[in-house]
C-alpha positions in Angstrom: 15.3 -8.5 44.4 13.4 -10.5 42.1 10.8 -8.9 40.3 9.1 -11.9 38.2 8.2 -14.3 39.9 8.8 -17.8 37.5 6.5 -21.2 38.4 9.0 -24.1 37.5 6.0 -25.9 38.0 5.3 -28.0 34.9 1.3 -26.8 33.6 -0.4 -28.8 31.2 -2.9 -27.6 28.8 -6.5 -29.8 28.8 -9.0 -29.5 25.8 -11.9 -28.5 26.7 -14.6 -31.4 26.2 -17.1 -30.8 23.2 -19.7 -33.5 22.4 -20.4 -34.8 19.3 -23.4 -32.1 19.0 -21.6 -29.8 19.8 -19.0 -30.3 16.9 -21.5 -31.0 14.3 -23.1 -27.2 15.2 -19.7 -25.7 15.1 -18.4 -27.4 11.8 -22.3 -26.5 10.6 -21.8 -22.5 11.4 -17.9 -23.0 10.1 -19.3 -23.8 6.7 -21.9 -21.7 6.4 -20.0 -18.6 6.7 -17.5 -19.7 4.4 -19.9 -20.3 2.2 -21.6 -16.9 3.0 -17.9 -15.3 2.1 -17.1 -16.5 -1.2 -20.8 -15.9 -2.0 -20.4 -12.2 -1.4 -16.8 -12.0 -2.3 -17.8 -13.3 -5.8 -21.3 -11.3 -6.4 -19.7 -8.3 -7.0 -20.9 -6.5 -10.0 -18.4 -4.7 -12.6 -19.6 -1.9 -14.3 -18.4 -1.6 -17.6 -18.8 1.8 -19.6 -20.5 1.7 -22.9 -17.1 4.1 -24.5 -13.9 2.6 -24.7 -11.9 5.9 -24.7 -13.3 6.1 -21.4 -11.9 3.6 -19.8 -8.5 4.1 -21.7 -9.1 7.7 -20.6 -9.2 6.3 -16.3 -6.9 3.9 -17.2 -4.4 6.9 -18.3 -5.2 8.9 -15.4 -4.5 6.1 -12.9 -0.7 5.7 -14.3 -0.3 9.5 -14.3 -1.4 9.6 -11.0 1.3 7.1 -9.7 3.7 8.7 -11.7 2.9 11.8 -10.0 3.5 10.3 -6.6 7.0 9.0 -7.4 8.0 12.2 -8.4 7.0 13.6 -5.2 8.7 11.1 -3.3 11.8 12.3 -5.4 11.0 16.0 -4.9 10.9 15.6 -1.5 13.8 13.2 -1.0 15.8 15.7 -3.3 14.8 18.9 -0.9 15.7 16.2 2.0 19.6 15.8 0.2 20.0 19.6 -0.4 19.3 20.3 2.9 21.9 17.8 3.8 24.4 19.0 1.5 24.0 23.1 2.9 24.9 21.2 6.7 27.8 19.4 5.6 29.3 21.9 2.7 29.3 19.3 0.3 29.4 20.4 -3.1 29.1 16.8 -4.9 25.9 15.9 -2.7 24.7 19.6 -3.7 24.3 18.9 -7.1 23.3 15.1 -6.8 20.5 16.9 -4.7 19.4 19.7 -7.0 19.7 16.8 -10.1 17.4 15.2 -8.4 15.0 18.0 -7.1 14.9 19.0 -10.9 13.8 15.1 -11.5 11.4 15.2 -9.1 10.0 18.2 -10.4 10.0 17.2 -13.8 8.8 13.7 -13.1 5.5 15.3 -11.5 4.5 17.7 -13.6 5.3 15.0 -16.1 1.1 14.8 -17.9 1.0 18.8 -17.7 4.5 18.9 -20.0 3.4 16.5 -22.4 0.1 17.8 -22.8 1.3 21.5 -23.8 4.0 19.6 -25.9 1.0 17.3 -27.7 -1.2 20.3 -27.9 
């Protein structure tokens, strides 16, 4: 029982035929939105602020915040090995997984430690 049915007939592909009009109008519209794109694209305004400890202050909370999702990722990959380790009764993975639970959990409360360590 054949379910696909194959043509072993050989198809050709045709372009379809475009005056010279027709090409003109096309390339016309082409360039104008390209040119509409990188008008826009490069139009956009920066706002700057008028403190710099300002923008070293968002600059500071940017890192922190990817800092803070690493150690999440770490928090829950070490939860993830812990639970691993209680299945198998592996006491070497048990450990590697609560070293790095207390990582993770270091690592994301990492602003809040140095801040009550800076004062």
């Amino acid at each position: 029982m054949n379910m696909f049915k194959k043509n072993n007939e050989n198809k050709t592909t045709k372009k379809l035929p475009m005056t010279g009009k027709v090409k003109k109008g096309f390339r016309t519209y082409c360039t104008l939105v390209m040119a509409a794109t990188i008008i826009c694209g490069m139009s956009v305004t920066a706002f700057a602020a008028n403190d710099p400890i300002t923008v070293v202050n968002n600059l500071s909370e940017f890192i922190f915040g990817l800092i803070r999702a690493i150690g999440l990722i770490l928090l829950g990959f070490g939860i993830v090995q812990v639970g691993l380790s209680l299945k198998s009764h592996d006491p070497s993975q048990r450990a590697n997984g609560f070293l790095t639970l207390a990582g993770g959990v270091i690592i994301t409360f990492a602003k809040e430690i140095l801040t009550l360590i800076t004062g």
